[in-house]
N, C-alpha and C positions, 0 to 999 in steps of 0.2 A: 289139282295142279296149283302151281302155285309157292310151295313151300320151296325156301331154298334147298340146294343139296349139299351134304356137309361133303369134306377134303373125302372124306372114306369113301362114300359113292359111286369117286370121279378116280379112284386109283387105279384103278383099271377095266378092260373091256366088259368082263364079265360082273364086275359088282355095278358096272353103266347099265346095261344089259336088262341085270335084273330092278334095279332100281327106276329106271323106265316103264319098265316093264309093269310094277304094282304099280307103279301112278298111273299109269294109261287104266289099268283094270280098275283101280280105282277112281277112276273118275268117269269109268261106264259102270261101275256097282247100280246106280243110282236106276237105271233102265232095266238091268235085271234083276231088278228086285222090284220092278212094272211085268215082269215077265216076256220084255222083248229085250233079247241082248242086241247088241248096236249093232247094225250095218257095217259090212267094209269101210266103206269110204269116211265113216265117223270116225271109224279107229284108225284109219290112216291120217285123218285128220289128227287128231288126238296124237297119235304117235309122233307125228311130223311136230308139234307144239312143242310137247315135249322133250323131243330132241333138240330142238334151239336152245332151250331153257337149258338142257344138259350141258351142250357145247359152250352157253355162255358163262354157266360155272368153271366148265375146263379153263376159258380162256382168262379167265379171274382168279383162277388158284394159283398160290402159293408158288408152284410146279411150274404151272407158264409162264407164271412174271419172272423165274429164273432162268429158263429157255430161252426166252425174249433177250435179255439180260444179255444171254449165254450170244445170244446171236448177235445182237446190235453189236457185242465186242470182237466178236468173229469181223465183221463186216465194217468196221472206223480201223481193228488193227490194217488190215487189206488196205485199206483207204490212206492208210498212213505210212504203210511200207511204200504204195506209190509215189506219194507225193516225197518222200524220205530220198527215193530210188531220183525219181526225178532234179531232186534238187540238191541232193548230196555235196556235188563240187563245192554249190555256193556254200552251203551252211560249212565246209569245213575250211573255206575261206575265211570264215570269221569266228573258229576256233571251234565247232563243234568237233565232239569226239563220240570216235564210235563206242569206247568202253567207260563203266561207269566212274564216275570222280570216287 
């Protein structure tokens, strides 16, 4: 664990999945290859790791910071039609126009 994960990865559920997946096995290689494979609860631990690690790739890639992006402009246009809605009168009292110059 440890290694970052590249955009490929994190493209979707099944290359998450499996990419998870060998890191969790691989970082209990080490036990069986003692001849005791890990415990439940190790590799729910281990699992549980590494899915943060995963998630925090997701929310650092390329893909979320556009979604993010995609939403902050979703959410100030909203913000803008109200206060636009709200104060419309005035701003057209001092020549605003609805259509572009």
């Amino acid at each position: 664990m440890g290694k970052p994960y590249t955009v490929e990865e994190i493209l979707t559920f099944d290359r998450i999945r499996r990419a998870v997946t060998n890191r969790v096995v691989e970082a209990a290689e080490p036990a069986l290859l003692e001849g005791m494979p890990l415990e439940r609860e190790k590799l729910v631990e281990l699992t549980r790791q590494e899915w943060k690690t995963v998630k925090e790739a997701v929310w650092a890639s390329p893909a979320a910071k556009e979604k993010a992006r995609e939403y902050m402009r979703q959410v100030v246009s909203g913000l803008l039609d109200s206060k636009i809605s709200s104060d419309r009168s005035e701003l057209e009292a001092f020549g605003v126009q609805d259509r572009y110059l």
